[in-house]
Structures are given as C-alpha cells and as structure tokens.
C-alpha positions in Angstrom: 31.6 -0.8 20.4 29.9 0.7 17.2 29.1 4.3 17.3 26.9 6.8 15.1 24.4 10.0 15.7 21.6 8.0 15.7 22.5 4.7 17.7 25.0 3.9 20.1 25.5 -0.1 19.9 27.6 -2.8 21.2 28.5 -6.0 19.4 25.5 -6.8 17.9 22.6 -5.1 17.3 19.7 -5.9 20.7 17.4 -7.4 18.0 20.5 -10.1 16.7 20.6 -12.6 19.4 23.1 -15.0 17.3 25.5 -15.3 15.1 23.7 -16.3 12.0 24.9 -19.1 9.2 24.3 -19.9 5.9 24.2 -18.1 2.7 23.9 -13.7 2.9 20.4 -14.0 2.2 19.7 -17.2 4.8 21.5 -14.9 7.4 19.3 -11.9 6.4 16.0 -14.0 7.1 17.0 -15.1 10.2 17.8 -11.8 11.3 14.7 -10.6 9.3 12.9 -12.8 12.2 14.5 -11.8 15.2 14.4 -8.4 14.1 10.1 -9.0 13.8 10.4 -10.7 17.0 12.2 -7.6 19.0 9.9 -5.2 17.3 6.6 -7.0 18.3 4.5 -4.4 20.9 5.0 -5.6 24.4 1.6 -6.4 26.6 2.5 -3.1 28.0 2.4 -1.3 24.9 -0.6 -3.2 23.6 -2.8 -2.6 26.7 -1.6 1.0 26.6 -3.4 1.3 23.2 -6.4 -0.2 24.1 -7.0 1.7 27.4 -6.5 4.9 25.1 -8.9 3.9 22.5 -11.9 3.3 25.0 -11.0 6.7 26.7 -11.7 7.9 23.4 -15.1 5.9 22.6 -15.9 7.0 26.2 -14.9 10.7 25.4 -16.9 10.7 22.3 -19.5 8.3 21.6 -20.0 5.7 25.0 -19.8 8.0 28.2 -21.7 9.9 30.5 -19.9 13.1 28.7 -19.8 12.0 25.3 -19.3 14.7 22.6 -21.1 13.0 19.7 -23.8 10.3 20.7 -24.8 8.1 19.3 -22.0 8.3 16.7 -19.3 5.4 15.9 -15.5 5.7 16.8 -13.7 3.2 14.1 -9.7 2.5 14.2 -7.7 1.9 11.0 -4.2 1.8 9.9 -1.4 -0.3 11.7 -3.9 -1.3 14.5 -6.1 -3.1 12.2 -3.5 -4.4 9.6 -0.7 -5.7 12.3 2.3 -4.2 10.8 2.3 -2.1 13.9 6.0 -0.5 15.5 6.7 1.1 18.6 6.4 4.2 17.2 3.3 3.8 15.2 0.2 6.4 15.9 -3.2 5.3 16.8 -5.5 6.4 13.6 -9.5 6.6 14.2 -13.0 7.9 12.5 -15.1 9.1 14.5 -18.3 8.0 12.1 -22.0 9.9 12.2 -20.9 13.4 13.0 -23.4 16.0 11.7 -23.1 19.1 10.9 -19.2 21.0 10.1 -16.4 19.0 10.0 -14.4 21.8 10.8 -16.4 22.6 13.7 -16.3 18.9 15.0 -13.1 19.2 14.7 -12.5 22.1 17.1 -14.8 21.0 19.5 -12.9 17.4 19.6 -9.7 19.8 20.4 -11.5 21.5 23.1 -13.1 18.2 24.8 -9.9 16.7 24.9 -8.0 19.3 26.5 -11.3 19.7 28.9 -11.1 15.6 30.0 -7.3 16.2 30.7 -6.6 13.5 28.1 -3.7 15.0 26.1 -0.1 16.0 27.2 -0.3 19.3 25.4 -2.6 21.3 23.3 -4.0 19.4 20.4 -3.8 20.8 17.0 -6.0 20.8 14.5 -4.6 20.2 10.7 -6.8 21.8 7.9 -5.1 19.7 5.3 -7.3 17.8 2.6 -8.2 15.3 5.0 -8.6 17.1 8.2 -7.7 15.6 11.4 -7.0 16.5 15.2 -3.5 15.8 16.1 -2.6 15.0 20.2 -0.2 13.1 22.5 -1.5 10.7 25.2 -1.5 12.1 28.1 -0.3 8.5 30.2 1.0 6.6 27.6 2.7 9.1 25.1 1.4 7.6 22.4 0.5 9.7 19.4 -2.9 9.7 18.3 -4.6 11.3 14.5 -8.2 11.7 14.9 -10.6 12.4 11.9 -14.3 12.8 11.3 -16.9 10.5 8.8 -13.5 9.5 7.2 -13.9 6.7 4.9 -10.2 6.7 3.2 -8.2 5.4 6.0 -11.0 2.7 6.2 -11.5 1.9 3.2 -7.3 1.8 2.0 -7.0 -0.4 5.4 -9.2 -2.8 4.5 -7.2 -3.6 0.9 -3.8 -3.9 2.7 -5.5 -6.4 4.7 -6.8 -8.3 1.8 -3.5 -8.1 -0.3 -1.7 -8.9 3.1 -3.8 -11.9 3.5 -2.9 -13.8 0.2 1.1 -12.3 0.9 2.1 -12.8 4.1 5.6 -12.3 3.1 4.6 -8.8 2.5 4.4 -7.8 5.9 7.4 -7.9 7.4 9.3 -6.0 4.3 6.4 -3.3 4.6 7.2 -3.1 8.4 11.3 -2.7 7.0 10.7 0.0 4.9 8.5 2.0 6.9 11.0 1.6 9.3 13.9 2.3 6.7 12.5 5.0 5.3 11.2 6.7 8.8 14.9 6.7 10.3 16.1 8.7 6.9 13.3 11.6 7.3 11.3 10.5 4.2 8.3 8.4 5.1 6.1 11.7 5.8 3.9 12.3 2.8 3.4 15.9 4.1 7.5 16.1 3.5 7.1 14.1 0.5 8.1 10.6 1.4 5.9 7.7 1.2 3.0 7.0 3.6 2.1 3.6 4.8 -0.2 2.7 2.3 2.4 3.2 -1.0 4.9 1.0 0.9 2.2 -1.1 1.0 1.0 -1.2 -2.5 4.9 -0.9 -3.5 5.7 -4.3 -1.8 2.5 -6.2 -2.8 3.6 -5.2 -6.2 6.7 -6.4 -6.4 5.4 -10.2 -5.0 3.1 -9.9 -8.0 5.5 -9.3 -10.5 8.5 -10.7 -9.4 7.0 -13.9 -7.5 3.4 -14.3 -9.3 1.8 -13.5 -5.7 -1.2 -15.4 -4.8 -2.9 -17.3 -1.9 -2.1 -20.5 -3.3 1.8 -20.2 -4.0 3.2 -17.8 -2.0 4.1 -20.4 0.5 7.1 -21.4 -1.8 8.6 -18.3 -1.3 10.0 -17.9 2.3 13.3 -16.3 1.7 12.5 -12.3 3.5 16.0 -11.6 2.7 16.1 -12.1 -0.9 12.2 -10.4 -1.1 14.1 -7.2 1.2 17.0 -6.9 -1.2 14.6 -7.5 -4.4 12.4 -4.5 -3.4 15.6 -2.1 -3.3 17.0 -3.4 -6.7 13.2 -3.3 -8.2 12.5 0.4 -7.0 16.0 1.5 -6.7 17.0 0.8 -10.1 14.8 -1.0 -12.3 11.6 0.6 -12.6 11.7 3.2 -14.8 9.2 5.8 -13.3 9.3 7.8 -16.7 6.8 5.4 -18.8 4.8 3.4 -15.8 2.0 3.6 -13.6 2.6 0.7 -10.6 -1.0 -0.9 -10.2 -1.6 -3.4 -7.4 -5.0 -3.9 -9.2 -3.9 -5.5 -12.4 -0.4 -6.8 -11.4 1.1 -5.2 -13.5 2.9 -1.8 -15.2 0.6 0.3 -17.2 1.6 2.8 -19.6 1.9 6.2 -18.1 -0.2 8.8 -18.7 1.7 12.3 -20.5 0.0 14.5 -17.4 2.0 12.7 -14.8 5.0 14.4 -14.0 7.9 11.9 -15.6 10.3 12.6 -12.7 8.1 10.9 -9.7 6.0 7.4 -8.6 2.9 7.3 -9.7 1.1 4.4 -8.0 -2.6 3.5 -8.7 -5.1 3.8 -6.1 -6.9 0.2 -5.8 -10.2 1.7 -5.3 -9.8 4.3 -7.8 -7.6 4.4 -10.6 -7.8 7.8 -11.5 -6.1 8.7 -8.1 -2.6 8.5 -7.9 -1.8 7.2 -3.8 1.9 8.6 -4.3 1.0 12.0 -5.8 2.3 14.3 -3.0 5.8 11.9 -2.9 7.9 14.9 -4.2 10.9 13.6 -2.4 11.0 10.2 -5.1 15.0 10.9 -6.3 16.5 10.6 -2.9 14.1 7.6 -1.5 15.7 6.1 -4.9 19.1 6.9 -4.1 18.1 5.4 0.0 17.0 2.2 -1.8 20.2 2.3 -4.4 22.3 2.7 -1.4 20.6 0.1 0.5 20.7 -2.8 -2.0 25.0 -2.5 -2.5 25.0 -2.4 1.3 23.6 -5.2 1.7 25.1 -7.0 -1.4 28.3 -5.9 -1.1 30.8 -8.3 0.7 33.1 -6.8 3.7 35.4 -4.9 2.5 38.9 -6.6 2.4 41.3 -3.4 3.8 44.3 -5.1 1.5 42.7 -4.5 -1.4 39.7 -1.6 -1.4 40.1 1.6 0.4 36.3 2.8 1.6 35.4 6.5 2.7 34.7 6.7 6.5 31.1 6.9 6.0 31.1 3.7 3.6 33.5 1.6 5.9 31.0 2.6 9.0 28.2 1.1 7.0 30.1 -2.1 5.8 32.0 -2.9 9.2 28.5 -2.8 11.6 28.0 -6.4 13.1 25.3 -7.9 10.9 23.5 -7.0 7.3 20.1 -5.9 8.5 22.3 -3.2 11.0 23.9 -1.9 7.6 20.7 -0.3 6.8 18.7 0.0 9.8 20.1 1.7 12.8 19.4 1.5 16.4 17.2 4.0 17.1 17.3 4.9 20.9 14.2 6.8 20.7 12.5 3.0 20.4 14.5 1.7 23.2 13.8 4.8 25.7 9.7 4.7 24.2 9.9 0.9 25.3 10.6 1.5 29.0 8.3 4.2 29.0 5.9 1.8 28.1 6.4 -0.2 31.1 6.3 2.4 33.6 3.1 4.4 32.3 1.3 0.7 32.1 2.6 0.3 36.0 1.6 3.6 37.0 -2.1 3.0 35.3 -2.6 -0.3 37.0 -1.6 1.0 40.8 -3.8 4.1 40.0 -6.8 1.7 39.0 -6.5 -1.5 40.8 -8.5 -4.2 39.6 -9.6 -3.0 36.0 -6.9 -4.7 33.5 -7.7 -8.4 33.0 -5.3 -10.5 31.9 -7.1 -11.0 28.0 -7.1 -7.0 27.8 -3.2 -7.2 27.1 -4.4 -8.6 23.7 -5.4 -6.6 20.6 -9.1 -6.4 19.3 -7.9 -4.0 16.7 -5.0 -6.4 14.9 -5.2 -8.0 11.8 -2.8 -10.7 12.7 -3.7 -14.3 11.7 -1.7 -17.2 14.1 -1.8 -19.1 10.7 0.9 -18.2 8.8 3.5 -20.0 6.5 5.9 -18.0 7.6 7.9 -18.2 10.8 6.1 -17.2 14.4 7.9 -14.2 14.7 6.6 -13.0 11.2 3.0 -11.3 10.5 0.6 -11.8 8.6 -2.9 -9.5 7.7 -6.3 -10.8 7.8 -9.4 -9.1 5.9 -11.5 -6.9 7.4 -15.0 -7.7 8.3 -16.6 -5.4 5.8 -19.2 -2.7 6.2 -20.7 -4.4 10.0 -19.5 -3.4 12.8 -15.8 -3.4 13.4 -14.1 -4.2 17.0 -13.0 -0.5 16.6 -16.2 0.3 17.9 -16.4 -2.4 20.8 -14.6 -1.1 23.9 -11.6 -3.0 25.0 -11.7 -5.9 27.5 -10.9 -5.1 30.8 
C-alpha cells in the first residue's frame, strides 16, 4: 500500500473505482468524474448545512430571540455557486444592521455563545472586511459571518454567471481549490489565492485558450486536458511581469508600472481598479505547485532501467493513478465524512419528526441538472439578482 504524511492509501485512491483506458488525458477525465462524484456533499452533509443556516436566521433575524429584526441573513460563496467540498465553510450577510459594525459584530459573538450554538468561543476578525469566525456546535462545520456585506454577494453572483456559460470551469476550480488547500497556500490572509481568483484564473484561461462562451463550450469536454492546460498556462506561460489577467475583456492587458512585477494581478470584474489577487504574496511557490503539477502529470512512469528519480519524485510518479500524483488523500475529509453521518443521526433522534425528506436538498446551490458535461460534473447558475435570495428563506423541514 502507498504511504505519505498526509494520506495513507491502498491500491487506488477511494475516489478511483476503475482502472481507466484510453489516452492520459481520457484517463484523467474519467477520473476527473469520479473524483467530482466522491467529493459531492452527502444528504447528511447537505441537511447539516441547512439546519445550521435556519439556526442562524432564527438566531438573528426570524426567532422569538432574534438579535437584529427585521434584518436579512443572505448566504454566498460555495453554497450558492455549487463548487462546494467537504471542507468548505458556510459564508453569510447578515443585511440591514444599523448602527456599528464593530459593535454588531461583538454582540453576534456574544448571542452565539449565549444560544449554545458554537463549539468554542467565536472570534471576531478586525480585518478589512470584518467578520465573526465560529465552529458548529452539532455539525462542526465552520461558519464566517459578516455584516451589510455586499462583496461576497456581489463576487458570488459573477462566478455564477461566468460558471453558467463554462461549465467546464467548475470542476477544475473545485481541483485547484482543493490542490492548492492541501499545499497551505489557498488562504489569502497567508497569501495564497482565495476562491474567487481561482475562479477568475480558470474562467480566464477557457476564454483565451478555448474562446469560452455559452454557445461553444460544449465542444470542449476533455477536464483533463483543461486541468493540465491551467498548470502549463499559470505555471509557465504567463508572464506576470507585463499583464493584468481580466475576466472582463478576455483578455491580457498591459500592466500598470505601480503593480509590483513579481506577483498576479487579476482584475476585479466589478471594478477594474481593484486588483482581486493583491494580498497573494505567496505567487512564486503557487507557480512552482503548478510547474510541479503539470510534469507530474505529463510525465510518463518512470522506466527504473533507464531514469534514476529522487525518493520524493519516484513517490509522486509511482502512486496508482494521475489525479493521485497531485492530489492526496486527505484523511481529514474521510474522518469529517463520518462525522457527518453521526452528528446528522444524533440531530434526527434528538428531534424526531422535523427533517423531511426534500430538506436533504440545497436551497442555497447554484447547480443546474442541465449540463453538457457528465452527471457527476457541476455546473453554476446565475443568481437571481437584487430580490430576495433563498438565503433568506428558512430551509425545508
């Protein structure tokens, strides 16, 4: 069996079901699909979100104790665009707070700790956009709260668009977060990349390298060739010295002298004076991750006759399958899975009678059934606009 620090493993990896055939990059889609397919939230983890998300519209907006009535509680980010993992925090607004946001902040802190709903003290972050940081109390899922934020909204609702006319987009961006997550650099506040630049990153490279639009991005089905591309594309050919990356145009624009030459800059949809990768100080060694990526998974096995490899490289190279050569199995997911299950258990013998059977389903995805793509892949729908969102709906039940 295959050993490392971060996954044990057998054979295969648990998403690869098969041995695959075909070309490298027909075997990478297939296991591109399966891979989407293990990933997918189970009904447990799905009505684990929702149950937390009206405890929250009840905490502050819908219930007899409600902190701010009256007000809106709206959910963004993986919830809303579908490319949602295991490990993937539950983002909401809480819309139509007066007064300090500081202060709103604090007293969200103290509500939740009164209401028992977090497993330990929440923290408050005084960052640039200031948020209230806590752990679910039953289903240890992570939650980010903020107040009359309109970003997270707003940057939400352009993924889904872009995701919309490139469904192939999805399951890369899902990769990379992924990728980039198990290497330490997909924390802006670190200086990776947050979800959003992998997002405008990969709906950049469809439009340049694949002339991405509703109406032809059906031809283009291969996720192993558009996986490999992105690594090659920001691993080694874009030269972040003389460009600005801008999802608006399609295009490369000349780069302004008061960007720094050494790091991304990628232009914010909404506003291009605002540069969405800005605090992604850590650019040369996700380069370097994607460099190292892209000859793992275009190199051929290694034939022992003929090429001696270092340990580290012959570990890489000599793992069952090509998708395992750059993403691990990470027991963390696997352990978070079955907690999953038992918390949703627990919830259900502890409150007979309130799950329905529709409330395993998610209010808050962006998932469209009609894809080009196969079932296991996803695919984003755009948001509903400035009405009223089913973030501020409570869940079925």
């Amino acid at each position: 069996s295959t050993q490392s620090t971060w996954g044990f493993y057998m054979d295969r990896p648990p998403w690869s079901t098969r041995a695959y055939v075909g070309s490298p990059m027909a075997q990478l889609h297939e296991e591109i699909v399966e891979w989407l397919a293990y990933m997918a939230p189970s009904k447990a983890e799905m009505a684990l979100r929702n149950i937390l998300i009206n405890r929250l519209v009840d905490a502050f907006t819908d219930g007899p104790q409600a902190l701010f009535p009256g007000a809106k509680v709206h959910v963004f980010g993986s919830l809303r665009t579908g490319l949602l993992l295991p490990n993937s925090d539950v983002d909401l607004s809480v819309m139509g707070v007066e007064g300090s946001i500081e202060d709103a902040l604090d007293r969200i802190a103290a509500h939740l700790e009164l209401l028992g709903l977090c497993e330990s003290k929440p923290q408050v972050i005084r960052a640039r956009v200031p948020i209230v940081k806590f752990t679910d109390r039953i289903s240890k899922i992570d939650c980010d709260i903020g107040i009359n934020s309109l970003n997270g909204r707003k940057n939400t609702h352009i993924a889904c668009k872009y995701l919309k006319q490139c469904p192939q987009a999805g399951p890369i961006i899902m990769i990379i977060k992924t990728f980039l997550r198990q290497r330490g650099l997909n924390e802006v506040f670190y200086g990776g990349l947050s979800s959003y630049s992998i997002t405008l990153m990969v709906i950049h490279l469809l439009q340049v390298h694949y002339q991405a639009s509703s109406s032809n991005m059906g031809r283009f089905t291969s996720l192993g060739k558009i996986l490999v591309d992105f690594f090659h594309h920001y691993g080694f050919h874009v030269e972040l010295a003389d460009v600005v990356v801008s999802v608006a145009t399609g295009e490369f624009l000349p780069r302004p002298r008061a960007i720094p030459p050494a790091r991304l800059s990628l232009e914010d949809p909404q506003m291009s004076s605002n540069d969405v990768s800005a605090g992604s100080r850590e650019i040369h060694h996700i380069r370097l991750a994607f460099r190292q990526a892209y000859l793992a998974l275009m190199e051929p096995p290694p034939d022992p006759k003929t090429r001696r490899l270092n340990a580290q490289d012959e570990l890489i190279m000599n793992r069952p399958t090509l998708l395992n050569r750059i993403l691990l199995i990470d027991r963390n997911i696997l352990i978070r899975r079955e907690d999953f299950d038992v918390a949703f258990e627990q919830y259900v013998a502890n409150n007979p009678g309130e799950i329905r059977e529709d409330a395993y389903d998610s209010d808050f995805s962006a998932v469209s059934e009609e894809s080009s793509l196969p079932p296991a892949n996803r695919n984003g729908e755009e948001d509903e606009g400035e009405g009223e969102e089913p973030s501020t709906k409570r869940m079925r039940r």
